[in-house]
N, C-alpha and C positions, 0 to 999 in steps of 0.2 A: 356472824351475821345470820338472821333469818333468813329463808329460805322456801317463798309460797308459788307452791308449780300447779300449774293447770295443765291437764292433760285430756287427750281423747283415747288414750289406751287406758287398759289396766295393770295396776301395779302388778300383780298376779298373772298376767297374760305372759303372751311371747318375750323373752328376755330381749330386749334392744339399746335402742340407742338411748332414751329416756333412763332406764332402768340404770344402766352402765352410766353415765354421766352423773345422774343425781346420786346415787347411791355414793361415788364418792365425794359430789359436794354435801353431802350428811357429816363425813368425815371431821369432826371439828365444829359444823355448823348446824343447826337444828331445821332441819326441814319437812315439811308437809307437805303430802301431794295429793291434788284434788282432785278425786275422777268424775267422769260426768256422771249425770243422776241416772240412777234407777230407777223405775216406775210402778209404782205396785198396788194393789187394790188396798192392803194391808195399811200403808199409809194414809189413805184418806184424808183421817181424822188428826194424826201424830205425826206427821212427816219428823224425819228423825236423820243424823249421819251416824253413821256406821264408823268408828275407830277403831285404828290398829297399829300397834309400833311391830316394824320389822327390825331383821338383826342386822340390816345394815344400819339402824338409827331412825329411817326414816319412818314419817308419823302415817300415814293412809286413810284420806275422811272420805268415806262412800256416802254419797245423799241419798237416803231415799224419799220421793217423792210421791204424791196422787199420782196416780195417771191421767193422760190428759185429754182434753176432752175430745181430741180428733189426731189421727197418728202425723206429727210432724217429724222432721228430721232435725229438730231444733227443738229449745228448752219453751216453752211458753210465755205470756210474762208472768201469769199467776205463779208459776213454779218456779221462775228466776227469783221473782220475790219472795219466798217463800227460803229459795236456796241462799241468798245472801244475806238472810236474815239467821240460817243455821251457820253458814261460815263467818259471819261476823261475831257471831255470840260466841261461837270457842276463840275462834281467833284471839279474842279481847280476853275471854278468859284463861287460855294459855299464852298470855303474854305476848302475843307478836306485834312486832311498831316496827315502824321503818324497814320493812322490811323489802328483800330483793323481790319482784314476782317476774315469775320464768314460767314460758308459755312456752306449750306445743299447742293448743288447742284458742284459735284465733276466737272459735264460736264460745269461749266462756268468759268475755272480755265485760261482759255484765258484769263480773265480778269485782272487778276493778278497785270498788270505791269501799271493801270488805275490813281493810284496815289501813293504816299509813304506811307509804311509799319510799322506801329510797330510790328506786329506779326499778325500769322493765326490759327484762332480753327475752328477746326471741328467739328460741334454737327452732330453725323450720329445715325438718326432716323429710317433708313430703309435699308435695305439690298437693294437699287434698281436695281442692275443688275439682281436681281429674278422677276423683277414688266415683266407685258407684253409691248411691246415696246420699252425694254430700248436699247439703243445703244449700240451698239457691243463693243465700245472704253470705254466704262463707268469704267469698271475694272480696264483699265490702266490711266483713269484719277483718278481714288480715290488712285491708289498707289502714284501719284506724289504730288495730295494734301497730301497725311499723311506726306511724305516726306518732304513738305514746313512746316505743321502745326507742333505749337510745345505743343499742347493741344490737346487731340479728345474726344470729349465726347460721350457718345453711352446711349441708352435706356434700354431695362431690360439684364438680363441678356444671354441672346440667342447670343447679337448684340455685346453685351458685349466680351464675348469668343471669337467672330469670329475675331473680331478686338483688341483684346489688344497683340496678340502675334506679331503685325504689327507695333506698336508703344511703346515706353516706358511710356509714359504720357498718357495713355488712365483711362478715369474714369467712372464710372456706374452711371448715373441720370433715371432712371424710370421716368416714368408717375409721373405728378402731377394734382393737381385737385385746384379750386379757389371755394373753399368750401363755403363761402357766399353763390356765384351764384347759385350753383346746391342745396340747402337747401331749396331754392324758393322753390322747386317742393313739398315740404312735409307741405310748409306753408297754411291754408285754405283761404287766401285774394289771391292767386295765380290761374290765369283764365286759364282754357283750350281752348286751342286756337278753333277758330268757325267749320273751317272745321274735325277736330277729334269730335268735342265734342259730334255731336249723334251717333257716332261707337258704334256697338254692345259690351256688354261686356262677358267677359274679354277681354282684348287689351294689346296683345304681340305684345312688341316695340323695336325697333335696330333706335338708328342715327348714324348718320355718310357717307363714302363715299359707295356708292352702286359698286363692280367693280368685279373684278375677284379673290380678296379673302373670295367672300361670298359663305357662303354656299346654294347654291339655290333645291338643291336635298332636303335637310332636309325642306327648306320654304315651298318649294311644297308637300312634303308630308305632313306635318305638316296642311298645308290649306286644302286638300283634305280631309285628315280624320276628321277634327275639322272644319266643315264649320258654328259652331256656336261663332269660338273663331276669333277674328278681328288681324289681322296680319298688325303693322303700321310703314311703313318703313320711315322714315325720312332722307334726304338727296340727294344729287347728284349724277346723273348716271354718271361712267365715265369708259373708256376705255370696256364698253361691248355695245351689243344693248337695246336700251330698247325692242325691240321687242321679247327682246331671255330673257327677265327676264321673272321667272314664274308670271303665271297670274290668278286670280279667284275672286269671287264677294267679297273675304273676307281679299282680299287681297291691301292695300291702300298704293300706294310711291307720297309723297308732294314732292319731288325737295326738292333742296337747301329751309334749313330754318336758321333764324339769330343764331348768337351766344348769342345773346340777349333771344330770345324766347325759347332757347332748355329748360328751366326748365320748360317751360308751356306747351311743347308736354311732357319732359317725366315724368309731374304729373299724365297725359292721361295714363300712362302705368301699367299696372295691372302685368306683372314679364316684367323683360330689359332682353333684349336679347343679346348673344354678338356672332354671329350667324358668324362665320369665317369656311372655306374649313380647311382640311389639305393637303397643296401644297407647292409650293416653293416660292410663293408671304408672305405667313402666319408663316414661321417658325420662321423669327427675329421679329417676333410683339413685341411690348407692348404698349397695347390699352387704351387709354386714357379715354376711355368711363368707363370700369371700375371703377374708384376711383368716376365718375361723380356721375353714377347710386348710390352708396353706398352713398355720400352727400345727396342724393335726399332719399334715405329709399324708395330703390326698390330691391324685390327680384331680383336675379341673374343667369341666367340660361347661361351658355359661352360654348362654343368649345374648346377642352382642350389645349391651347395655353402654350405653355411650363412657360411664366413670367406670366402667369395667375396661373397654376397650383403650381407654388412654390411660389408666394405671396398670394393666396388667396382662395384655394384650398379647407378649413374651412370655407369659408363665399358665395363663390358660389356653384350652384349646376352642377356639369360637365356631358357633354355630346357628347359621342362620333361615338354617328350614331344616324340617322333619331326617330329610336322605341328610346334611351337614353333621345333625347328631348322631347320626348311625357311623357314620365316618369317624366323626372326632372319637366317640367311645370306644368305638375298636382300636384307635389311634393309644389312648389313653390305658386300655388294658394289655399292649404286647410292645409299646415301644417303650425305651427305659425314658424315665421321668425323672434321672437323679437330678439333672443341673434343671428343671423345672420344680422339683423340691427346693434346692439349694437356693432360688431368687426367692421362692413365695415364703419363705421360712424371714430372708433377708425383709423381702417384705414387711412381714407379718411382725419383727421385731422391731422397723421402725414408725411402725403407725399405733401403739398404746395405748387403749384409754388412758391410763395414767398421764401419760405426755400431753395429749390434748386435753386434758383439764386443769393440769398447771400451765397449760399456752390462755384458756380460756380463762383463769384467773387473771392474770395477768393483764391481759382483755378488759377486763372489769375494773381490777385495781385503778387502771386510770381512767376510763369512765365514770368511776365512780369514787371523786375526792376524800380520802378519811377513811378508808378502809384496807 
């Protein structure tokens, strides 16, 4: 089956939940993912998509577009028209008909009508009209997607609730984890990467996206009082300044690192941190990192995130203000952690990507008759 996903990440960005699911519905079936437009002066005249096949299969069409006449947080219509007039043309010229179309991104629902349809699922990973910047119309685009799709999937249970009284099909898939990968980190033939590897020890570590659901009040205290403990942030700044993140000598952010290498930073890590605000960006979380950290046999120290707290509440150590995290980490670095290995490993081996996308087939299979 075809296979046409709209998204609001990028293929290339932070490896998540998108990446990991589609990548193995590629598996077998030819899939496209469509990321939101670029805007460039360059285009103007040519507006153009950008192609690329990865080695998981899947195909990655970047639009680029003019820019537009006034900074919106949304696509224009000039430049909607303009962009379904480039997705329809490959489309049709790479052969896609009836095909599935799988949304994360409710704002690209303009696109809709790009080629023919067997059916619409919804995997909704995030609550994003809580994210900062989101578009004001965003709400009333996810009510017309539910409306089209006749499947929604949603992440732990927070996301879960909000959305199933909205749909009759709505199903719970959590967090999964590619437990191979992450088990690197506990193997001893597995290298710490160069730029960590003289940090002072112990080295409390977070990856993932750096933005406005971090907790930065807790990082900062935490560095001021502990200027002997190494604080290793791994990942991509986004939608804050770097200039406004806390700052100190013991305090290290690398930017974007592979998805490839994350086992070899967080072997580097002496407890994992899952360092979240409590705000309106953080309520429908469910963090991916978690089930990671647990393949990898790293103590766990989290912000008490609601699908945190009811999945694993017994295997992390929860903290919920600044002095909670000073506790939990000492906790974390001198009492023994074997039978809190022993569950989050337990854990981590029964929640799969693989499992939950032969559960979300299956999903589908009878949604969608003939297939």
């Amino acid at each position: 089956m075809d296979v046409v996903v709209h998204s609001h990440l990028r293929w290339d960005g932070f490896w998540q939940r998108p990446q990991q699911l589609i990548s193995r519905l590629a598996r077998g079936n030819r899939v496209v993912f469509i990321e939101e437009p670029l805007f460039d002066e360059r285009h103007r005249e040519r507006p153009e998509l950008r192609v690329r096949q990865e080695d998981s299969g899947v195909t990655v069409l970047q639009p680029l577009l003019p820019p537009q006449a006034e900074h919106l947080p949304e696509v224009s219509p000039e430049n909607q028209r303009l962009n379904r007039k480039l997705v329809a043309e490959w489309l049709r010229g790479a052969g896609y008909q009836n095909v599935l179309r799988w949304h994360y991104a409710p704002m690209a629902i303009y696109l809709a009508e790009t080629c023919s349809e067997r059916g619409v699922v919804y995997d909704c990973m995030d609550e994003l009209s809580a994210f900062k910047g989101a578009p004001p119309e965003l709400v009333e685009r996810e009510r017309e997607l539910m409306a089209q799709a006749a499947v929604v999937f949603t992440g732990g249970r927070s996301i879960y609730e909000a959305k199933r009284a909205h749909h009759p099909h709505t199903y719970r898939f959590d967090s999964g984890v590619e437990i191979e990968h992450f088990q690197q980190a506990a193997r001893p033939e597995t290298v710490i990467p160069e730029d960590v590897a003289a940090l002072p020890r112990p080295i409390l570590g977070y990856y993932g996206v750096i933005d406005e659901r971090m907790d930065y009040e807790a990082l900062e205290y935490l560095a001021k009082r502990h200027p002997e403990w190494s604080f290793l942030m791994v990942g991509p700044v986004t939608k804050v300044r770097e200039e406004d993140l806390p700052k100190g000598a013991n305090i290290h952010y690398t930017g974007q690192r592979s998805y490839r290498d994350l086992p070899r930073y967080l072997k580097a890590f002496d407890v994992a941190l899952v360092l979240f605000a409590d705000n309106a960006a953080t309520r429908y979380l469910s963090p991916t990192k978690t089930l990671e950290y647990f393949a990898g046999g790293k103590p766990v120290v989290s912000a008490p995130i609601a699908d945190i707290v009811e999945n694993y509440a017994d295997v992390v150590r929860l903290a919920h203000s600044p002095q909670e995290y000073d506790r939990a980490i000492k906790a974390a670095l001198t009492e023994d952690n074997t039978e809190r290995f022993r569950q989050g490993l337990d854990r981590a081996r029964a929640h799969t990507w693989d499992a939950i996308v032969e559960q979300m087939k299956e999903i589908m299979t009878a949604a969608f008759p003939g297939r």
